[in-house]
C-alpha positions as CSV (number, residue, x, y, z in Angstrom):
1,X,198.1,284.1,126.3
2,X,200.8,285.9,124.8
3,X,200.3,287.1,121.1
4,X,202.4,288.9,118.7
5,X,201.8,290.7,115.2
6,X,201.6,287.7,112.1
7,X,201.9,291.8,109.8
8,X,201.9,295.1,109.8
9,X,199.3,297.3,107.1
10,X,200.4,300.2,105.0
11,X,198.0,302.6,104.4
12,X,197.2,306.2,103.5
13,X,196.5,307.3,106.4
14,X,199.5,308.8,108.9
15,X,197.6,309.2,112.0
16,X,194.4,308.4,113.4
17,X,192.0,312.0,112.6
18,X,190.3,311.1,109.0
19,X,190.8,307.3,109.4
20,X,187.0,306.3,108.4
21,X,185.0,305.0,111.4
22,X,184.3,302.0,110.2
23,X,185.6,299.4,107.1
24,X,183.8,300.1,103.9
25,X,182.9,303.5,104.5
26,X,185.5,304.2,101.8
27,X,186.9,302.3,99.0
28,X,190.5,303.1,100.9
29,X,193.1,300.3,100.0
30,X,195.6,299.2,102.6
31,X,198.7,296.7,101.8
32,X,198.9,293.6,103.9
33,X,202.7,293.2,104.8
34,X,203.8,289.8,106.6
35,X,206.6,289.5,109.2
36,X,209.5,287.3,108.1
37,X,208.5,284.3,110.3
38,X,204.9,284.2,108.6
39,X,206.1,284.7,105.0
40,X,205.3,281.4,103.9
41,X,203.2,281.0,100.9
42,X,201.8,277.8,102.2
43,X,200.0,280.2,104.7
44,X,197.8,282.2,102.4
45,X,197.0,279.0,99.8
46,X,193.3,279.2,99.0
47,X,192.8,282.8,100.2
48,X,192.3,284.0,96.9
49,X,189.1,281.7,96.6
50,X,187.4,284.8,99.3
51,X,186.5,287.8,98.1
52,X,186.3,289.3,101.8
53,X,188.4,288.7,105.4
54,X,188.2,289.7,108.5
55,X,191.5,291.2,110.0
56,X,192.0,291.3,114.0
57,X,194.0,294.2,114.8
58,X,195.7,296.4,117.3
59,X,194.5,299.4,118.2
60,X,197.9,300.8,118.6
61,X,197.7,304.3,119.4
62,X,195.2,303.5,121.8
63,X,197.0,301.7,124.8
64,X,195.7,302.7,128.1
65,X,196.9,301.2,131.9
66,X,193.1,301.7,132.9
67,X,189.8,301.3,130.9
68,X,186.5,302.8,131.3
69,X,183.2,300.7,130.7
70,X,181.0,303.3,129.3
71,X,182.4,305.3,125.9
72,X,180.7,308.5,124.2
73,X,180.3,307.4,120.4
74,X,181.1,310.2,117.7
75,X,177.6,309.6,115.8
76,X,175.9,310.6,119.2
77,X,177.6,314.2,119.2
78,X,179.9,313.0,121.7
79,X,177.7,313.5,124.4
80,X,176.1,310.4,125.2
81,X,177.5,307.4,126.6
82,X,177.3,303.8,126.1
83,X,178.6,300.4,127.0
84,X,182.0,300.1,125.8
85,X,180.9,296.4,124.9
86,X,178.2,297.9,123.1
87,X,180.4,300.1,120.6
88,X,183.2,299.3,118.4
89,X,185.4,302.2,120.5
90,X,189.1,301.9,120.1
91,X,189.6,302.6,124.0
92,X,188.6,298.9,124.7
93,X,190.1,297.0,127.8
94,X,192.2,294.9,125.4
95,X,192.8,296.9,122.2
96,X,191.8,294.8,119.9
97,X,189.9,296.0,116.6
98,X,188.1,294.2,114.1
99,X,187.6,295.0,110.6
100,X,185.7,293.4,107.2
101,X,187.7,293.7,103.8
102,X,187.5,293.3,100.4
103,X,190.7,291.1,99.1
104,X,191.6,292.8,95.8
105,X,194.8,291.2,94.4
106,X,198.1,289.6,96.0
107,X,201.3,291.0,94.7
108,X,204.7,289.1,95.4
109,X,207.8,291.3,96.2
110,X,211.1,290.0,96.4
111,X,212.1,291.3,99.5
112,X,208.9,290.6,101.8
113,X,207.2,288.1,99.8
114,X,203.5,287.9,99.4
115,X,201.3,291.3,100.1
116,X,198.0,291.2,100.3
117,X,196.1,293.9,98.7
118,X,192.8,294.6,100.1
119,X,189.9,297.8,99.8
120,X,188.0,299.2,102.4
121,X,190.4,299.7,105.8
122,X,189.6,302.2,108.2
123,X,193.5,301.5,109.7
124,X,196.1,304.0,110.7
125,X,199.5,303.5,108.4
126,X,201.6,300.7,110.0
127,X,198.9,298.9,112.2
128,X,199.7,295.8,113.4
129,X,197.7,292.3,112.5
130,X,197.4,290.1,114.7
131,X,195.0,287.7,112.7
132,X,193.4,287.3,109.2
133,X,190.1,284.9,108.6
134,X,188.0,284.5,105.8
135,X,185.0,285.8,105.7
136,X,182.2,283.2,104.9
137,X,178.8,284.6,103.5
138,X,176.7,281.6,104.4
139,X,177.2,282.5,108.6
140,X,179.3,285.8,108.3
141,X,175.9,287.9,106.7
142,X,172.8,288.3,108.7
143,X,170.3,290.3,107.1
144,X,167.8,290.2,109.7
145,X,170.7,291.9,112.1
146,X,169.8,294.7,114.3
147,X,172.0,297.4,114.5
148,X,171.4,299.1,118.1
149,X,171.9,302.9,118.3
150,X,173.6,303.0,115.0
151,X,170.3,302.0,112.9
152,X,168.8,305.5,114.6
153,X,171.8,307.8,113.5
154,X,171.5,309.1,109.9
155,X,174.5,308.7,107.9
156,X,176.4,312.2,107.3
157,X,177.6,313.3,104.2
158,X,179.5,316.0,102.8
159,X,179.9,317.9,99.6
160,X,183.5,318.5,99.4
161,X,184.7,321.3,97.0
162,X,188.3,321.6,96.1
163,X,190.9,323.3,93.3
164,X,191.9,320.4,91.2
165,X,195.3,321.8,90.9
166,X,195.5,321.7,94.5
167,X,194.9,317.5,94.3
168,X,196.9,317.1,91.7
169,X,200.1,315.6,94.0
170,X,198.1,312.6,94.5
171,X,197.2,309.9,92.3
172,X,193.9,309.3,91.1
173,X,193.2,306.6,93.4
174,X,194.2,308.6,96.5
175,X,192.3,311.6,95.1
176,X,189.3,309.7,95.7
177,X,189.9,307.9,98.8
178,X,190.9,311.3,100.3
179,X,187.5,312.8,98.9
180,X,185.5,309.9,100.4
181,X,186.8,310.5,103.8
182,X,186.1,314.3,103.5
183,X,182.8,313.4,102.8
184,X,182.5,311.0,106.0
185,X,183.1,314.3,107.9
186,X,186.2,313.6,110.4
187,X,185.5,316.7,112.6
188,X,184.1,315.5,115.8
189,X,180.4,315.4,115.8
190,X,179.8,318.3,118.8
191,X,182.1,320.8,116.8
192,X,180.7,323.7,114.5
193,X,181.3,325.0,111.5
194,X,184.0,328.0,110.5
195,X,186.9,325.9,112.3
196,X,190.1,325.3,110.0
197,X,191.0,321.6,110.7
198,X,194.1,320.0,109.3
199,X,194.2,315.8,108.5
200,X,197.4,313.9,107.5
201,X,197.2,311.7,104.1
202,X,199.7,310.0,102.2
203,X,202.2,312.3,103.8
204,X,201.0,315.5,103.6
205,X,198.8,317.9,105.5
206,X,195.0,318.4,104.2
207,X,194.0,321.9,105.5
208,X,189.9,322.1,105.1
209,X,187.0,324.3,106.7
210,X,182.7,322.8,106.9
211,X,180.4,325.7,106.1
212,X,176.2,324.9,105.7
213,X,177.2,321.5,104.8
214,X,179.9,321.9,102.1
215,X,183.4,321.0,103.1
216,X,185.9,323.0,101.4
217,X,189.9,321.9,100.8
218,X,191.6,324.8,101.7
219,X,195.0,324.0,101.2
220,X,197.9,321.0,100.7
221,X,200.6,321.3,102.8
């Protein structure tokens, strides 16, 4: 089966160090972008009856000739491996990525018609879409799911301590995405503290250090 991108999605993020691990993490918005041949309206009537979808997407930066079935998840310090079926790793035999949104608004534009607007990505600028589904509460939610390894790892959070002058380049809404993905901690989980570390956002270059739990921006580049 051959398959080809129905969109691309723009986002803040420029490469793949910061991205959030997983969708929802973050209230980051991405900007759903059609290809020519699937700009037909027809395509998306009804969509705005869903408040969430599911998009299937490529990991793009991630294409390998050979895969490997066991993986070393970040939340595990790196160390310990698992199934690859058993994570959501990018390096996957096909790279294909799977991601819950929340559908915020659809804008029209003249030149590439409808865009659809949507919060919660944990996608690298220009990602290609392969797929968009609704999500449907009824059989989507399980609230008796078990979560595997990841119910035993404590989430990690950061206080994040900046100038506001420094921040002041971005808009408010990026301000606070970018602050929510510091707080994530993007630093690989087997690395210490004291190490200068540099992540790309909305085109510019986000130098910060991790000291006792406090993540300070050092500088905007």
């Amino acid at each position: 089966m051959e398959i080809e991108p129905i969109a691309h999605i723009r986002t803040n993020f420029d490469e793949k160090f910061g991205i959030p691990r997983q969708s929802n993490l973050v209230d980051s918005v991405g900007k759903i972008v059609f290809e020519k041949r699937y700009r037909d309206p027809e395509a998306l009537r009804g969509i705005e009856g869903f408040s969430h979808l599911w998009l299937i997407f490529d990991f793009s930066e991630n294409h390998r000739e050979s895969w490997s079935p066991t993986v070393r998840p970040p939340r595990l310090g790196g160390n310990v491996r698992v199934g690859v079926f058993a994570s959501r790793s990018p390096f996957r035999p096909n790279s294909l990525g799977l991601s819950s949104v929340k559908l915020l608004s659809i804008e029209h534009d003249d030149e590439f018609g409808d865009i659809l607007v949507v919060e919660g990505v944990d996608m690298m600028d220009g990602t290609p879409i392969y797929d968009i589904k609704p999500y449907i509460r009824f059989s989507d939610c399980h609230e008796d799911a078990v979560s595997g390894f990841s119910d035993n790892v404590l989430e990690h959070s950061l206080k994040v301590e900046y100038d506001d002058e420094m921040l002041s380049i971005f808009t408010d809404a990026q301000r606070d995405e970018l602050i929510g993905c510091l707080q994530q901690d993007p630093r690989p989980s087997y690395q210490d503290d004291g190490k200068e570390y540099g992540m790309s956002f909305a085109g510019h270059n986000v130098r910060f250090m991790v000291m006792d739990g406090i993540l300070k921006i050092l500088d905007v580049e």
